[in-house]
DSSP file (Angstrom, degrees, kcal/mol; ACC not computed):
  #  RESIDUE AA STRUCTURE BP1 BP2  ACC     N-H-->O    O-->H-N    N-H-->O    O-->H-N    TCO  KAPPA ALPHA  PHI   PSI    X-CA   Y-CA   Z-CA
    1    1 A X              0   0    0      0, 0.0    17,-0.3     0, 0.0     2,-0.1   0.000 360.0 360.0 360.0 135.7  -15.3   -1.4   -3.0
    2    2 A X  E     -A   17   0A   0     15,-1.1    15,-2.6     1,-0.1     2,-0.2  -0.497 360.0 -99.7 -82.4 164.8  -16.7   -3.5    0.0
    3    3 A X  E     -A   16   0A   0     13,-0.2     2,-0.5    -2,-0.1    13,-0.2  -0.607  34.5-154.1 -56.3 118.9  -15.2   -3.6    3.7
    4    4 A X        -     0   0    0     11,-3.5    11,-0.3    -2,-0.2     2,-0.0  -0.929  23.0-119.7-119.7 128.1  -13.0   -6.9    4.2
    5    5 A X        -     0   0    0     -2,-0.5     2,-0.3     9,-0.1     9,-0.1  -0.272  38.2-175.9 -74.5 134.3  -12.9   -7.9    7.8
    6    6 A X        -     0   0    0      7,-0.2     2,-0.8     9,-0.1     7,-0.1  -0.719  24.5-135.1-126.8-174.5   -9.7   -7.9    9.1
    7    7 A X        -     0   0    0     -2,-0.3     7,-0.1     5,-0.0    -2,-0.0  -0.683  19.8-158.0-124.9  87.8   -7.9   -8.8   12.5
    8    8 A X        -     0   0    0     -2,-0.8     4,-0.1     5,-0.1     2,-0.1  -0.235  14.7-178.4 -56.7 160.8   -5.3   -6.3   13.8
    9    9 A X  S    S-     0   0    0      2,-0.1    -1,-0.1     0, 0.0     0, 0.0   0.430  85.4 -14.5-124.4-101.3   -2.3   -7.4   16.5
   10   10 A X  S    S+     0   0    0     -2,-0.1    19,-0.5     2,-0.1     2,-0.3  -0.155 127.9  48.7-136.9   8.9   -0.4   -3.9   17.2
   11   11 A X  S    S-     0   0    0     17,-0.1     2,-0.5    18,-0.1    17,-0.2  -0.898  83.8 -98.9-150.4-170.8   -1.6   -1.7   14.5
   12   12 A X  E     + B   0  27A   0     15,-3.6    15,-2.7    -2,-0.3     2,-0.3  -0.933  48.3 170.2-110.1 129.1   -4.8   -0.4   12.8
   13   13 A X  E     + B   0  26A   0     -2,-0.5     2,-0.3    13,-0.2    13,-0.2  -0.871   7.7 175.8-132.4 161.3   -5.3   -2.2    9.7
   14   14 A X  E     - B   0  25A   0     11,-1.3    11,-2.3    -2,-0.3     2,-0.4  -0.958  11.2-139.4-168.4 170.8   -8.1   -2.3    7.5
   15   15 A X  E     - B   0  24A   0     -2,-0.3   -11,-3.5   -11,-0.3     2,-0.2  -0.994  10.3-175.1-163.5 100.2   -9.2   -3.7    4.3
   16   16 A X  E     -AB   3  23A   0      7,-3.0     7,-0.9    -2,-0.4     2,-0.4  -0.812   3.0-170.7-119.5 168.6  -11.3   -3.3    0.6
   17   17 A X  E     +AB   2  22A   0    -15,-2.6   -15,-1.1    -2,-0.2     5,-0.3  -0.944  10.1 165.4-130.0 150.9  -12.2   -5.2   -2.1
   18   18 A X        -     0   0    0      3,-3.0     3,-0.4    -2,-0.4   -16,-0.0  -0.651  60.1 -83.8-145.8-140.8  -13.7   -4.2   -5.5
   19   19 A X  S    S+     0   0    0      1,-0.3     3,-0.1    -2,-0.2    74,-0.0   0.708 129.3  14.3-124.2 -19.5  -14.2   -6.3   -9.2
   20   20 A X  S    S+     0   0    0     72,-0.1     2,-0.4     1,-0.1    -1,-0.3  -0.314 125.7  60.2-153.3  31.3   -9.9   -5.0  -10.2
   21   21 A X        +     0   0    0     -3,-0.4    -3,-3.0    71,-0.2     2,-0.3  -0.902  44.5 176.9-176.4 136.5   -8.7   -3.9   -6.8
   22   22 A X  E     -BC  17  91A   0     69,-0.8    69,-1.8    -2,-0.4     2,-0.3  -0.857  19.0-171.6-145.8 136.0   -8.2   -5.0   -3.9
   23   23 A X  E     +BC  16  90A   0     -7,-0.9    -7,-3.0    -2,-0.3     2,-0.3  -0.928   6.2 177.6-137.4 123.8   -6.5   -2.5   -1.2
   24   24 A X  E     -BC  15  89A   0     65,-3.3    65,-2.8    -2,-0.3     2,-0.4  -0.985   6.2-168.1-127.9 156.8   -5.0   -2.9    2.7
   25   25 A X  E     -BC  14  88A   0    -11,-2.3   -11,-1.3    -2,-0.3     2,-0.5  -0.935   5.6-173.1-134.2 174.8   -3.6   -0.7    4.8
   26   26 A X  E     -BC  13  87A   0     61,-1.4    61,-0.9    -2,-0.4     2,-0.4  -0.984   4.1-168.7-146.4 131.9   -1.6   -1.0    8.2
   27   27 A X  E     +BC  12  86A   0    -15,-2.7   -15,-3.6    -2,-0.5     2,-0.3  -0.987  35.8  82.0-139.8 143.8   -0.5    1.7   10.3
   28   28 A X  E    S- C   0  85A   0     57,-1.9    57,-3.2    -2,-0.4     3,-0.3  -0.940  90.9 -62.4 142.3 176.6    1.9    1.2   13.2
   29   29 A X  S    S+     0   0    0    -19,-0.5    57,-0.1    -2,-0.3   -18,-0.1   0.329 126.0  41.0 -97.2   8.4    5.0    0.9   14.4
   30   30 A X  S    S+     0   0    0     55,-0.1    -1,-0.2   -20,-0.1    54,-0.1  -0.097  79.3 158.9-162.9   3.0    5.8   -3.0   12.1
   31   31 A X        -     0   0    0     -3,-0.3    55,-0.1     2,-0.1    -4,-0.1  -0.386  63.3 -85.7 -60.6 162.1    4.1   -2.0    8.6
   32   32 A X        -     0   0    0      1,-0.1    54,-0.1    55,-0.0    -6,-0.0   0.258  37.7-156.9-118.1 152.5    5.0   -3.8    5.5
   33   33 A X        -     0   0    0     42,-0.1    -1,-0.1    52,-0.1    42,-0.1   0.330  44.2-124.9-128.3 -32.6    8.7   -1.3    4.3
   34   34 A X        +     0   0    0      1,-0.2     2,-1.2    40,-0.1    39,-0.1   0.522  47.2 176.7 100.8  -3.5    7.4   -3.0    0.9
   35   35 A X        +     0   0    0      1,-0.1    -1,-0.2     2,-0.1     3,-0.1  -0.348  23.8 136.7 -37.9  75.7   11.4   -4.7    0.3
   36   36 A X    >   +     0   0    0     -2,-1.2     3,-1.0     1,-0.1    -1,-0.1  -0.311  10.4 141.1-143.0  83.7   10.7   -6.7   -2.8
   37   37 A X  T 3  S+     0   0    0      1,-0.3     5,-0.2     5,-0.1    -1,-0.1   0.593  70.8  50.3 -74.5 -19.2   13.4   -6.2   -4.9
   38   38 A X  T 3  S+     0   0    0     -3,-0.1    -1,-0.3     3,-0.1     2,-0.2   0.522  82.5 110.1-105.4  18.8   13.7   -9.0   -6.1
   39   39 A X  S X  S-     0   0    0     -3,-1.0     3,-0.7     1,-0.2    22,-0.1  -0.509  85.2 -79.7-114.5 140.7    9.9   -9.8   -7.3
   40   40 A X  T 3  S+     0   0    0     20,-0.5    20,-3.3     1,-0.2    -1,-0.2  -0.168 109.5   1.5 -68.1 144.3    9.6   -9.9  -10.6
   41   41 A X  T 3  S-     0   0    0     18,-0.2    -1,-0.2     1,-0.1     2,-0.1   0.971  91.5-178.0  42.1  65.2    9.3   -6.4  -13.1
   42   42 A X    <   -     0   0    0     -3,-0.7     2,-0.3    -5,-0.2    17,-0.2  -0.471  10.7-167.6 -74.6 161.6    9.7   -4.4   -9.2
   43   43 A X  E     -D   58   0A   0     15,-1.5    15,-1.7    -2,-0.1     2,-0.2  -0.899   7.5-170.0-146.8 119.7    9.5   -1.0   -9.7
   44   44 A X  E     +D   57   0A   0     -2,-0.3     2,-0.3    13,-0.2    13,-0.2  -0.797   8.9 172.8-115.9 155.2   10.6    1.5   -6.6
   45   45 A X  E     -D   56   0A   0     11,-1.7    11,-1.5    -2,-0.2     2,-0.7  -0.921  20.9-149.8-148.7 143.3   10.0    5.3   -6.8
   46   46 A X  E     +D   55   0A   0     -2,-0.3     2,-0.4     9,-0.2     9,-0.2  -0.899  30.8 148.5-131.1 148.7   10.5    7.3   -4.2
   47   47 A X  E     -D   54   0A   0      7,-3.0     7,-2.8    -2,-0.7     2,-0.9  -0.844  42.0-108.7-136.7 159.6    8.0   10.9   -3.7
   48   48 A X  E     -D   53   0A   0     -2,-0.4     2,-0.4     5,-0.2     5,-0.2  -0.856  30.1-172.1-126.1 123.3    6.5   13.2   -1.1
   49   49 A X  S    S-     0   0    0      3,-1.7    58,-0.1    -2,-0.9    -2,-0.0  -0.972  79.3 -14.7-118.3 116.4    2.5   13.2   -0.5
   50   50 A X  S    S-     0   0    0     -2,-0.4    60,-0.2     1,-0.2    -1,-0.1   0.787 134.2 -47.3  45.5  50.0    0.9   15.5    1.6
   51   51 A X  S    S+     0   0    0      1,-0.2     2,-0.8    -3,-0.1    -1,-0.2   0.510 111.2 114.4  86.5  -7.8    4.9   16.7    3.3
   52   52 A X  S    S-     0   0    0      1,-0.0    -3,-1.7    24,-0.0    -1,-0.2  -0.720  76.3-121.2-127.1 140.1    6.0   13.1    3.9
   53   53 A X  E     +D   48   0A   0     -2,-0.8    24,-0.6    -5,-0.2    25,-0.3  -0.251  47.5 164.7 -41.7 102.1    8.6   11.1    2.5
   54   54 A X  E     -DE  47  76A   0     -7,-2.8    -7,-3.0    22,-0.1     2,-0.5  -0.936  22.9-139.8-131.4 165.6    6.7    7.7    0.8
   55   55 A X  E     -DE  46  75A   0     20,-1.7    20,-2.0    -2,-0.3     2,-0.4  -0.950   6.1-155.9-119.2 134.9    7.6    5.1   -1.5
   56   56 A X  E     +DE  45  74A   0    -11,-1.5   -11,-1.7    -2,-0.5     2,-0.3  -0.753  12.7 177.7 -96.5 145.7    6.0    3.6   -4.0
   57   57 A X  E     -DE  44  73A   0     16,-3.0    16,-2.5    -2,-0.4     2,-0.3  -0.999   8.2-171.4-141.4 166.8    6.6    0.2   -5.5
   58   58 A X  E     +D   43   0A   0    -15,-1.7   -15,-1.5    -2,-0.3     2,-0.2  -0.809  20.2 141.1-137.5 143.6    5.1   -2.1   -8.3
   59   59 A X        -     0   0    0     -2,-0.3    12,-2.6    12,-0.2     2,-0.6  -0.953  50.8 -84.5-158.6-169.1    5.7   -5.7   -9.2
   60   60 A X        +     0   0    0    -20,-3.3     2,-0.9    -2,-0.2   -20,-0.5  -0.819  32.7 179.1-135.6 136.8    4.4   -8.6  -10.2
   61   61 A X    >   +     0   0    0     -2,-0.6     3,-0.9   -22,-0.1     9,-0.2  -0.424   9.8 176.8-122.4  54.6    3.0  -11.0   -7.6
   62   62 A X  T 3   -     0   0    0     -2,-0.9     7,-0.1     1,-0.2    -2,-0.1  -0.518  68.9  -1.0 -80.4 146.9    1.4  -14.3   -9.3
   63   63 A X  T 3  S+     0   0    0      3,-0.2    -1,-0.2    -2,-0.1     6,-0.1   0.645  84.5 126.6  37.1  40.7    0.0  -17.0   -6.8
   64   64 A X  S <  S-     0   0    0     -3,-0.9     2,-0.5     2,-0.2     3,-0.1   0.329  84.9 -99.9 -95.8  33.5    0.7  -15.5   -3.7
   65   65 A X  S    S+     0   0    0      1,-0.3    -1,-0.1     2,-0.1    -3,-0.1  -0.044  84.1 126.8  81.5 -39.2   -2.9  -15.7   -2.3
   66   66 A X  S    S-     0   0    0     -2,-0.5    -1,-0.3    -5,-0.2    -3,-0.2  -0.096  72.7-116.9 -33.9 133.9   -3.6  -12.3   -3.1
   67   67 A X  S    S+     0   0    0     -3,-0.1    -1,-0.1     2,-0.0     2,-0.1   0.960  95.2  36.7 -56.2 -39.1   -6.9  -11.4   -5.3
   68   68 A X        -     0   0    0      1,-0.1    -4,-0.1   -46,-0.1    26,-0.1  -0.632  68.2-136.9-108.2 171.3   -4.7  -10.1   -8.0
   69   69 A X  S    S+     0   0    0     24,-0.6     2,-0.4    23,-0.1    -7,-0.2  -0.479  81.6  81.2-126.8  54.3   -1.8  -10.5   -9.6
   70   70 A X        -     0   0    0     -9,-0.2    22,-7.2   -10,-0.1   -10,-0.2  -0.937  61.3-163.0-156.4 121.0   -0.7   -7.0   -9.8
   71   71 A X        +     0   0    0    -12,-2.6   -12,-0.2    -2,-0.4    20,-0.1  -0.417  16.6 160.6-106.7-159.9    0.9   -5.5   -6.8
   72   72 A X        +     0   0    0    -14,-0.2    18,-3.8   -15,-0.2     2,-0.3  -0.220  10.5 167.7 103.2 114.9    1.5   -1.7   -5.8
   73   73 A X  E     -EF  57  89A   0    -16,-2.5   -16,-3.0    16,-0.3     2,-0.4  -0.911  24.8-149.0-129.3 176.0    2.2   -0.2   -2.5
   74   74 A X  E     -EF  56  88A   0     14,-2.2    14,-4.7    -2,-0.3     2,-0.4  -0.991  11.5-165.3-138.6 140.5    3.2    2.7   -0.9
   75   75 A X  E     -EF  55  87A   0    -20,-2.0   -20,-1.7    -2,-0.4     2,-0.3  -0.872   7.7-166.4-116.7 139.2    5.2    2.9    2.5
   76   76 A X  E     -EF  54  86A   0     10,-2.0    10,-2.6    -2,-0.4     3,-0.2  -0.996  11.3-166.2-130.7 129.2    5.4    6.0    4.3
   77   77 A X  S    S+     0   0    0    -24,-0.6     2,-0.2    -2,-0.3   -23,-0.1   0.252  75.8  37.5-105.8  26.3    8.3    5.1    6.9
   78   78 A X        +     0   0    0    -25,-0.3     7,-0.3     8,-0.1    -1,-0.3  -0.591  66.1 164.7-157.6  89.4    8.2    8.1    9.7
   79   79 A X  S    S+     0   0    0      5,-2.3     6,-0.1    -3,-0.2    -2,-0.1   0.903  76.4   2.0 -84.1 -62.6    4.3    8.8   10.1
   80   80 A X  S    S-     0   0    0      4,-0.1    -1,-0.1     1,-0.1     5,-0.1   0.092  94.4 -98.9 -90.7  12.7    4.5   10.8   13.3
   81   81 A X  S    S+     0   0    0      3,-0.3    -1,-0.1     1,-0.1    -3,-0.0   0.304 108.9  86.8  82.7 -31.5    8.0   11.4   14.8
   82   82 A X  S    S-     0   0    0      2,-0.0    -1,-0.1     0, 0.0    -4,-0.0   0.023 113.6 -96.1-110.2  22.9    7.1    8.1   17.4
   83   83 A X  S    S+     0   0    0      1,-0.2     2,-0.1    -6,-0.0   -55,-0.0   0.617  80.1 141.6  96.8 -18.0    8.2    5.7   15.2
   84   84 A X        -     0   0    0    -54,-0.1    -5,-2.3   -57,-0.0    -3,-0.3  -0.461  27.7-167.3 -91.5 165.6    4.7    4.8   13.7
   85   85 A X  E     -C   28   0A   0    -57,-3.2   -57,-1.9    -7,-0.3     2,-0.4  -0.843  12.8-144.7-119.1 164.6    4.2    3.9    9.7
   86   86 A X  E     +CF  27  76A   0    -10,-2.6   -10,-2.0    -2,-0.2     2,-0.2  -0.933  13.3 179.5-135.8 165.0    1.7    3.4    7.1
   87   87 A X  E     -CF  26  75A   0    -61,-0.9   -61,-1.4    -2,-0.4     2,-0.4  -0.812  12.2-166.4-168.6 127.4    1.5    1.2    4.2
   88   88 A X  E     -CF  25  74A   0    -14,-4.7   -14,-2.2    -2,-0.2     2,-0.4  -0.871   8.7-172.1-110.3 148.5   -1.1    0.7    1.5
   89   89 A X  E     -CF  24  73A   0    -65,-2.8   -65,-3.3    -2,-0.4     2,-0.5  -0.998   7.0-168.4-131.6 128.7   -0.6   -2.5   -0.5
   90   90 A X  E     -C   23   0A   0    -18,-3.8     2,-0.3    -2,-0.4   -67,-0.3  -0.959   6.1-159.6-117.8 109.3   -3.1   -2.7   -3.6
   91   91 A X  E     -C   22   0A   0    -69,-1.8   -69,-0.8    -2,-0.5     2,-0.5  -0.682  21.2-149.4 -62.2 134.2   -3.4   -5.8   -5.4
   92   92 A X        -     0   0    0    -22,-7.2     5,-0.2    -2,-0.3   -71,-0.2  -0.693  32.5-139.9-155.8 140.5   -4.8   -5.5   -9.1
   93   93 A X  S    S-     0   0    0     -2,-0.5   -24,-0.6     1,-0.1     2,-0.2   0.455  94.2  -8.7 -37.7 -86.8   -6.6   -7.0  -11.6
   94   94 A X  S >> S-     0   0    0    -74,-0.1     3,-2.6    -3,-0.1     4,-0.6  -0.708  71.6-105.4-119.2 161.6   -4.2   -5.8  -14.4
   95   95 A X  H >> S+     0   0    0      1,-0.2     3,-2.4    -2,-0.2     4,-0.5   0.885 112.4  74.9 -65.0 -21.4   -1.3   -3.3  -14.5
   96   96 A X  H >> S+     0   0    0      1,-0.3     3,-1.7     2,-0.2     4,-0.8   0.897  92.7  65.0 -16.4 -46.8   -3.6   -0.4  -16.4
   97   97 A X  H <> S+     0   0    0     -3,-2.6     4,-0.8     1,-0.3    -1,-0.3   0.565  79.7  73.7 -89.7  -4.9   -5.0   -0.2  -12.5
   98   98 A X  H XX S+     0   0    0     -3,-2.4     4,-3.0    -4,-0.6     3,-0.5   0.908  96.5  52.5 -70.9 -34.4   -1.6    1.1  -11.1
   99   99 A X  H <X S+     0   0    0     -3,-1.7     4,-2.5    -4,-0.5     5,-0.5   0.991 111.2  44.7 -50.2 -58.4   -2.5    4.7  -12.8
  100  100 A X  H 3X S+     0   0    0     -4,-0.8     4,-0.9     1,-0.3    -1,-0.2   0.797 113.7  48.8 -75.5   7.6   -5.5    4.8  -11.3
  101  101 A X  H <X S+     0   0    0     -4,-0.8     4,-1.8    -3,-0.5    -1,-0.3   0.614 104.1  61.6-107.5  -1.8   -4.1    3.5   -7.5
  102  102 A X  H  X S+     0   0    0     -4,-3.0     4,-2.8    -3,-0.3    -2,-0.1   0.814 101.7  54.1 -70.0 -20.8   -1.4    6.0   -7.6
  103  103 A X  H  X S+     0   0    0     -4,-2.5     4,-0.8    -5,-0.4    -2,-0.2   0.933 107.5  46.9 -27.7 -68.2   -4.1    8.5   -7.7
  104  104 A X  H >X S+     0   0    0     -4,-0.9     4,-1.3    -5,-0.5     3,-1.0   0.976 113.2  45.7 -66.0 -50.9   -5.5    7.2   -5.0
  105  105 A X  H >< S+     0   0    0     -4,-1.8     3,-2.0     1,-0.2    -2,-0.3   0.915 107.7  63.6 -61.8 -30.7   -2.0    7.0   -2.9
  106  106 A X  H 3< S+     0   0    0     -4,-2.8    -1,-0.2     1,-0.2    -2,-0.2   0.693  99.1  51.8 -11.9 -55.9   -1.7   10.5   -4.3
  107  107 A X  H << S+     0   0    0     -3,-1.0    -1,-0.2    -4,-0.8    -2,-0.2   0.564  79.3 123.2 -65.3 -36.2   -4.9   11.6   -2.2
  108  108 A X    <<  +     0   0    0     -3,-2.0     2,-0.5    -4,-1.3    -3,-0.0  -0.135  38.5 176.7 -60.8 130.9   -3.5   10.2    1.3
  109  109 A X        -     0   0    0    -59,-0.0     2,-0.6     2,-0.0   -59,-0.1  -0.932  22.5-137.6-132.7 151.0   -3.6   12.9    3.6
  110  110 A X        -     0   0    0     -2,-0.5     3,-0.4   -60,-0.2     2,-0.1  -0.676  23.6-140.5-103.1 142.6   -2.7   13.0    7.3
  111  111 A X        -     0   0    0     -2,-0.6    -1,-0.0     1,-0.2    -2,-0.0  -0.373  64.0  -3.6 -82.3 157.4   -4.6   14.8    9.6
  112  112 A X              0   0    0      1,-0.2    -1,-0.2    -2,-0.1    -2,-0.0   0.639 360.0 360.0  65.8  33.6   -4.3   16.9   12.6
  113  113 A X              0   0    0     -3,-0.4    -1,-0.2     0, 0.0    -2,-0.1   0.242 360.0 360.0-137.1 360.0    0.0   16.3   12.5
């Protein structure tokens, strides 16, 4: 996956691409909660990774600008006690590629908290 440059306001955000994936995250107090129930085949789950309380969800997200048209994210809504959040949002080339990005959200871990 390459770096895609991206332009933070109020949080740390950052960005990948690769040929079936494409991945952002935001972290801050305003990340993405990931509400799109009503987007077609949604899928919600809700789990704990590395001691915190995330959700995941899946749908499917044709023409929204996005490289793919397969979404999955995962929201983690309390990162630090202050109010801050994460979310990763994975676009992806086909749904097969959600196995291998819950993996990856599987993997987040936070440090030094």
């Amino acid at each position: 996956m390459k770096v895609v440059p991206v332009q933070a306001v109020d949080s740390v955000v950052g960005a990948y691409r690769g040929e079936s994936i494409a991945l952002s995250f935001d972290y801050g107090r305003y990340s993405d909660p990931l509400d799109y129930a009503k987007r077609p085949n949604y899928s919600a789950l809700v789990e704990r990774i590395n001691g915190r309380a995330a959700r995941i969800v899946s749908f499917d997200n044709p023409d929204s600008g996005h490289p793919f048209d397969y979404a999955i994210g995962v929201h983690f809504p309390d990162v630090d006690g202050a109010g801050n959040r994460l979310t990763v949002f994975v676009t992806c080339k086909t749904q097969a590629d959600y196995q291998i990005v819950r993996t990856i959200f599987r993997t987040i871990e936070f440090i030094g908290s």
